[in-house]
C-alpha positions in Angstrom: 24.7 42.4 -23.1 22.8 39.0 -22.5 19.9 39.7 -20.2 18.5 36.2 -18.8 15.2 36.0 -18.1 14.4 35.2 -14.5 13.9 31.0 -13.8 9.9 30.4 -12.6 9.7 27.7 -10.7 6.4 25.0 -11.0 5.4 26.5 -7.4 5.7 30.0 -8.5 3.7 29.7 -11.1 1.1 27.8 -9.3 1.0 30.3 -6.9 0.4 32.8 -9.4 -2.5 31.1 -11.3 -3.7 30.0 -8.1 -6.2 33.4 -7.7 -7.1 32.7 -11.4 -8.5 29.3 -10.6 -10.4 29.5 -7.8 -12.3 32.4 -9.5 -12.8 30.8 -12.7 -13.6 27.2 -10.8 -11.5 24.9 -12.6 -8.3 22.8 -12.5 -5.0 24.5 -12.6 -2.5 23.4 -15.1 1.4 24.8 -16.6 2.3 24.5 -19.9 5.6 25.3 -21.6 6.4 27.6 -24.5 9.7 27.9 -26.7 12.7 25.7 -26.0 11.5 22.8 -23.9 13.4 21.3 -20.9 15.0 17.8 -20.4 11.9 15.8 -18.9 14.1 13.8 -18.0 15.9 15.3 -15.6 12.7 16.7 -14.5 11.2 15.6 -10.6 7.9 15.9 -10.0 6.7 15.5 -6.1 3.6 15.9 -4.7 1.4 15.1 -1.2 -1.4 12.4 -0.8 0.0 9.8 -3.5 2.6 7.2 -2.7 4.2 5.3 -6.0 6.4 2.2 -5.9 8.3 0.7 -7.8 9.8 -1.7 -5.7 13.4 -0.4 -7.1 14.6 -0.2 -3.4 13.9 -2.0 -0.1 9.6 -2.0 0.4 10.2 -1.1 3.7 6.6 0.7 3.8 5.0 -3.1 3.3 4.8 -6.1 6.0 4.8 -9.6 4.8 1.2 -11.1 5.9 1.7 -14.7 4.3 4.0 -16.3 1.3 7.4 -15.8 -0.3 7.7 -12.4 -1.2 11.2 -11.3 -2.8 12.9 -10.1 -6.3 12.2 -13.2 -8.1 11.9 -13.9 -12.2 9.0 -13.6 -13.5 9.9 -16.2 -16.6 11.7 -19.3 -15.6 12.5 -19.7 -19.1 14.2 -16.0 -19.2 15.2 -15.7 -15.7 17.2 -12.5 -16.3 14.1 -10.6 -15.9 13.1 -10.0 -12.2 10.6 -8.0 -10.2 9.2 -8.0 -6.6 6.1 -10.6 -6.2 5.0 -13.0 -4.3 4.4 -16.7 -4.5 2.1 -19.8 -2.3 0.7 -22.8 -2.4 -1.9 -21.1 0.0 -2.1 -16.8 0.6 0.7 -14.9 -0.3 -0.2 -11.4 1.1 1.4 -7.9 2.0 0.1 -4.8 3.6 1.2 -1.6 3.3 1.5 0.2 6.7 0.0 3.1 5.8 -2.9 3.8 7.4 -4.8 6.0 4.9 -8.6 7.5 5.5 -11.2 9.7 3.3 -11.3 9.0 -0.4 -8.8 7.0 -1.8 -7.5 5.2 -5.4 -5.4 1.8 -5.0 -3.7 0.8 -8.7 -1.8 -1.8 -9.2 0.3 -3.1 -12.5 0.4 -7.2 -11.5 1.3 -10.1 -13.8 1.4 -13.5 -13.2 4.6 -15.5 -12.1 5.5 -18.6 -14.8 5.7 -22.1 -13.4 2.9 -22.3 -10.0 0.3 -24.4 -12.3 2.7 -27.5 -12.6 1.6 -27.9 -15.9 3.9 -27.1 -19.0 1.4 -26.2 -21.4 -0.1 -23.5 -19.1 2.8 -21.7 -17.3 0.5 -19.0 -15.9 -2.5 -19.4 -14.3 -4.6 -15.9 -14.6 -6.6 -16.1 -11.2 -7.3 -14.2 -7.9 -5.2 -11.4 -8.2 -7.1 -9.3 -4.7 -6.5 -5.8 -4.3 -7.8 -4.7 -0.6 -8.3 -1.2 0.6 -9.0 0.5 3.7 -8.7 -3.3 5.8 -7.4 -3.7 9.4 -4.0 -4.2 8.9 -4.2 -8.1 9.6 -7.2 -10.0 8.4 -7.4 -10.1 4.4 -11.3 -10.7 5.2 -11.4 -7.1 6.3 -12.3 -3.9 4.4 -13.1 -3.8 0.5 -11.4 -6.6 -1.4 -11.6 -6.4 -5.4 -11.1 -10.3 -6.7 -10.1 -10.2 -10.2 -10.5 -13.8 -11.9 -12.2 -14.9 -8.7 -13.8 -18.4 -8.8 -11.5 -20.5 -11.4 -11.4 -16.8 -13.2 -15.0 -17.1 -14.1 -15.9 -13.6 -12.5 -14.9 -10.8 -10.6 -16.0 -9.9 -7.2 -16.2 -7.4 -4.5 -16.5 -8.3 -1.2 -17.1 -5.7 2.4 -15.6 -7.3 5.2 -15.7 -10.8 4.0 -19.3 -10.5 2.7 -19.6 -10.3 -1.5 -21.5 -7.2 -2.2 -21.1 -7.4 -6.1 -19.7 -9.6 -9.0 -19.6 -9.9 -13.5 -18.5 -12.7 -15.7 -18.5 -10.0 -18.0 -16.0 -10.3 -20.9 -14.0 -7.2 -19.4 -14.4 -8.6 -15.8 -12.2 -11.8 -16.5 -8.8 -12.8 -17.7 -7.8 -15.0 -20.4 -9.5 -18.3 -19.7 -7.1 -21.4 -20.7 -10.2 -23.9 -21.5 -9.7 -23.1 -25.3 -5.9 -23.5 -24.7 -2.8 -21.1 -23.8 -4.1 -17.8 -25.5 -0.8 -17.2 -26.9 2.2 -14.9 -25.6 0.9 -11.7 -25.5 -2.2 -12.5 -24.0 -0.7 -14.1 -21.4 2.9 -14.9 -20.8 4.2 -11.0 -21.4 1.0 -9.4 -20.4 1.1 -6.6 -17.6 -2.5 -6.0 -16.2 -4.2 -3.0 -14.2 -6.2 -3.6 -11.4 -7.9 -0.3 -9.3 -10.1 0.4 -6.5 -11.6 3.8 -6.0 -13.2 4.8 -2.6 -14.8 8.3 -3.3 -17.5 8.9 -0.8 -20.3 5.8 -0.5 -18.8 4.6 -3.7 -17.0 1.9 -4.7 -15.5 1.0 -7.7 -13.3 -1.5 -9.4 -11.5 -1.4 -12.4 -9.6 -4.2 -15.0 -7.6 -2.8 -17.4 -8.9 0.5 -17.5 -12.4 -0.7 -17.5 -15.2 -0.1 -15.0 -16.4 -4.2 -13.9 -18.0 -3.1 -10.3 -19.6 -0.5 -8.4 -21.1 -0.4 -5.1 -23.2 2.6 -3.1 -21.9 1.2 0.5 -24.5 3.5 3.2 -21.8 2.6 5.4 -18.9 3.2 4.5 -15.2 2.2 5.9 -13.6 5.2 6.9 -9.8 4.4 7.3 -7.9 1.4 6.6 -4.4 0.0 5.0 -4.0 -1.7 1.5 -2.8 -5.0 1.1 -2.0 -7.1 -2.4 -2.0 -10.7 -2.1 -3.2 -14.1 -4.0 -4.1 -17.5 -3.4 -2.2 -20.6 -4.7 -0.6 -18.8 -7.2 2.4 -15.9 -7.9 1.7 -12.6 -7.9 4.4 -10.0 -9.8 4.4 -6.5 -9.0 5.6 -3.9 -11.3 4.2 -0.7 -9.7 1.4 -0.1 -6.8 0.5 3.9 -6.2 -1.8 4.6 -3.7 -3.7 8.3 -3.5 -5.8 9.1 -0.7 -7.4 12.2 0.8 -5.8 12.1 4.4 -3.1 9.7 6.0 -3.8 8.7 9.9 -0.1 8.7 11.2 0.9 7.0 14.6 1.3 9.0 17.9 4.2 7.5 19.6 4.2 8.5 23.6 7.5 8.0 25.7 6.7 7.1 29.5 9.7 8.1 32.1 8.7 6.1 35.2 10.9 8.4 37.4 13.2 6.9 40.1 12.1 6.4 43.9 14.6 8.6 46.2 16.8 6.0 47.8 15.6 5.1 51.4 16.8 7.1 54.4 18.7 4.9 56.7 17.9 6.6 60.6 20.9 7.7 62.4 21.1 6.1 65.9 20.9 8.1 68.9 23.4 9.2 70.5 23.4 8.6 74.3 25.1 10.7 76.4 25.4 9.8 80.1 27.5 12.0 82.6 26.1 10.0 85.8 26.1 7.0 84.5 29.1 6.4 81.8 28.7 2.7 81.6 25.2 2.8 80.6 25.9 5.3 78.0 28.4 2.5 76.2 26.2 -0.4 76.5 23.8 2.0 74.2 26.1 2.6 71.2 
């Protein structure tokens, strides 16, 4: 007679190996043996992360500035469409999230064909911003990693406005177009990979992988909201996952103002008169 072995689930197992890791000190992890399952049909969930893909309405972002829609990212193939934005001026959204504690913002951003008015140069690799832990409203709030800030001749970070660090460093800029159009993939089907890590005082700023800033802030920003956004050109957005330590959610209160009873009209006395009848009338 078959016999099937019993199906352990991912948080059985962690459950089980939980004891195991704490004692030993180290990170927990699940491996499989034998036959392998279909990955993918496999769903993997977990807390403090949120990932989008923008493959459904963003309804977790607010429009600050700019066009911001499913749009083609090559006018010359227009078939192929993410969610960006687009300005002559700031095109910006925030996420609504309120997140505090240590926190990682990644982004996967490209550039939109067809803002530089010039034919030669359909992209314009410049001032794609990345801002953590800001106010919600002004993009001159919290941390804000530039990359190809300045004409793309470096890459800043800036605390509330103020820049607090900056490198022309090779790995710190994008392609620059001075020499001419750095060919296709270089430019027109590139995907870049822009991060900001908040973990305790520190602050730090990655391109592609690469570490271009740090920062040792003695006071830090405790809680904020993340916003995207550019300025004068098209931002496209192919995937922004945000991980953070704790989330600050909003207490909504209900007020009942409770009715005022409705006024009491007296009743009128009643006169009653058995010497003097008439009297008595004249007083109804």
């Amino acid at each position: 007679m078959f016999n099937p072995k019993p199906f352990v689930t991912a948080s059985l197992a962690l459950a089980a190996l939980a004891p195991l890791a704490q004692a030993a000190n180290t990170s927990t992890s699940i491996g499989f043996a034998g036959a392998l399952p279909d990955l993918k049909s496999v769903g993997l969930e977990t807390r403090h992360v949120y990932d989008y893909t923008f493959s459904s309405a963003p309804t977790d972002w607010k429009i600050a500035s700019g066009v911001w829609e499913m749009t083609n990212r090559w006018s010359c193939s227009p078939g192929w469409s993410w969610f960006g934005g687009r300005s002559d001026e700031t095109a910006a959204i925030w996420n609504k999230r309120k997140l505090a504690g240590d926190q990682s913002a990644q982004v996967y951003f490209a550039f939109k064909m067809g803002m530089t008015g010039v034919a030669s140069w359909p992209e314009y690799p410049c001032d794609a911003a990345l801002t953590i832990l800001g106010d919600g409203k002004n993009l001159g709030s919290g941390y804000t990693f530039i990359a190809g800030a300045d004409d793309n001749t470096r890459s800043i970070l800036m605390k509330n406005g103020v820049i607090v660090a900056s490198s022309s460093a090779p790995e710190a800029i994008m392609p620059r177009l001075t020499d001419g159009n750095p060919g296709n993939d270089a430019m027109h089907r590139r995907w870049w990979f822009s991060r900001v890590d908040k973990v305790g005082s520190k602050i730090s700023c990655y391109l592609d992988d690469k570490l271009v800033l740090t920062y040792d802030d003695k006071t830090p920003i405790s809680s904020g909201q993340t916003a995207v956004w550019t300025y004068n050109n098209g931002l496209m957005l192919a995937r922004v996952q945000l991980y953070y330590q704790q989330e600050i959610r909003p207490v909504y209160t209900k007020t009942i103002i409770a009715k005022a009873p409705p006024k009491s009209v007296p009743t009128p006395a009643k006169v009653r008169s058995k010497t003097a009848p008439r009297l008595a009338k004249a007083l109804k």
